[in-house]
C-alpha positions, -999 to +999 in steps of 0.1 A: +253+258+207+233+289+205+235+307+171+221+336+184+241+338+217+274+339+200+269+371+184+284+400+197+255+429+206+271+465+195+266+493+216+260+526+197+278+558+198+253+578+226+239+544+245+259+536+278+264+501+289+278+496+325+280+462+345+277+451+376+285+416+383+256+399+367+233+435+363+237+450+331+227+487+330+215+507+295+211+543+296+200+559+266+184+590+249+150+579+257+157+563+292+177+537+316+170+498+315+181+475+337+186+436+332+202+408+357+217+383+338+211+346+348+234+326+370+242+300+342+257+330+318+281+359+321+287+386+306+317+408+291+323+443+275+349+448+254+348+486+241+318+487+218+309+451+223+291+429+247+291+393+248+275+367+272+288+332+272+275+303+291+291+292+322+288+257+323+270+231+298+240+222+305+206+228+290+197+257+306+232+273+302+223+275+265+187+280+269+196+312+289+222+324+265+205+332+236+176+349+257+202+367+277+221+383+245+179+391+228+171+411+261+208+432+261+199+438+225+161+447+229+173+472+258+198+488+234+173+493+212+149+506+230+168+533+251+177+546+214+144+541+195+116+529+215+092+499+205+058+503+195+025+482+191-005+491+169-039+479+172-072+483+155-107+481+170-137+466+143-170+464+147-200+482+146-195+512+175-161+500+185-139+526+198-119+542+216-102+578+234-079+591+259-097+603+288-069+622+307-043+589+316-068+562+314-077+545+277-117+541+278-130+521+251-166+507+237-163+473+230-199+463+228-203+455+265-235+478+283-206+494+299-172+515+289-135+493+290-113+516+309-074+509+311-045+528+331-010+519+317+019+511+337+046+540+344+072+537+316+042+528+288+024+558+265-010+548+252-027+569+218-061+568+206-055+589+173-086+578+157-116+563+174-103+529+161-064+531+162-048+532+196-010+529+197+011+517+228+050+524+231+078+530+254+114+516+253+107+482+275+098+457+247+084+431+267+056+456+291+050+470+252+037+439+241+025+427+280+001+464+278-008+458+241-020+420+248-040+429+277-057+455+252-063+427+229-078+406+254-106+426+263-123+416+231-102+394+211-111+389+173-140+365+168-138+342+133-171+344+122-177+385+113-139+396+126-152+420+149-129+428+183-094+443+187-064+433+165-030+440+159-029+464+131-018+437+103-031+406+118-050+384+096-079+368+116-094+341+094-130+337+088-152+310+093-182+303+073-215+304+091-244+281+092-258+269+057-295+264+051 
C-alpha cells in the first residue's frame, strides 16, 4: 500500500491537465510536460483532482504507483514554478562563465571544461564560482546539474571541486608525521 500514491495531486487554477489513455499532458505558465503512465497504474481526473491507482497487485503495481503520482506532481510544479539547482566551484582558480550557450569552466585541468545544455534547461554563471541550472523538468534539472558535478567532484582531503550549494563534503585528515 503506497502512502504516497493514495494522495490526490491538485491541479491549480492556470495549470491544464488533459489525458490520453495512459499520457498525461501538463501545460503551464512556464511550458508543456508530458508523462506516460505505466501499464500497471491508471489514472483519473476528477475536476481539480488527479489520482492514479494500481491496476492489479503485484509488486510493481505499487512500486509504479507512488512514482507515477511524484512525476504528475513534479510536472505540475514545474510548469507553474520551475525547479532549480545551485552549485559552487572551490578551489584555487576554479571558475566559471557563460560563453554565448555553452558553460566553460577551469577546473584545474591544462585545459577549459566546456558544457552545452540540453533544450528545455537554462544554465547561469552569476559569479565566477556560482553557476545555477533550471527549467521546469525536475529530473534533466538534476541529470544537467550532476553531470556538472561530475566533472570535478569534491575531493575529502582540502574540499576543493564542484558542490551543491549546501552540501557538506566531510574532511579527512591528512598524513601525520
Amino acid at each position: 500500500m503506497s502512502r504516497i500514491g493514495k494522495q490526490p495531486v491538485t491541479v491549480p487554477a492556470g495549470v491544464t491537465l488533459t489525458q490520453t489513455g495512459q499520457e498525461v499532458t501538463v501545460k503551464g505558465s512556464k511550458g508543456e510536460l508530458k508523462f506516460t503512465l505505466p501499464d500497471a497504474v491508471s489514472g483519473k481526473l476528477d475536476g481539480a483532482e488527479f489520482t492514479v491507482s494500481p491496476v492489479e497487485g503485484s509488486k510493481t503495481a505499487a512500486a509504479m504507483w507512488g512514482m507515477s503520482r511524484t512525476m504528475v506532481a513534479n510536472m505540475i510544479e514545474g510548469v507553474t514554478n520551475g525547479f532549480k539547482k545551485e552549485l559552487e566551484l572551490r578551489g584555487v582558480g576554479y571558475r566559471a562563465q557563460m560563453k554565448g550557450n555553452t558553460l566553460s569552466m577551469q577546473l584545474g585541468y591544462s585545459h577549459d571544461v566546456d558544457y552545452t545544455p540540453p533544450a528545455g534547461v537554462t544554465i547561469e554563471a552569476s559569479k565566477p564560482t556560482l553557476v545555477s541550472v533550471s527549467g521546469i523538468d525536475k529530473q534533466q534539472v538534476g541529470q544537467v546539474a550532476a553531470e556538472i558535478r561530475s566533472f570535478r567532484k569534491p575531493e575529502p582531503y582540502k574540499g576543493k571541486g564542484v558542490r551543491y550549494v549546501g552540501e557538506f563534503v566531510r574532511q579527512k585528515e591528512g598524513k601525520k608525521k
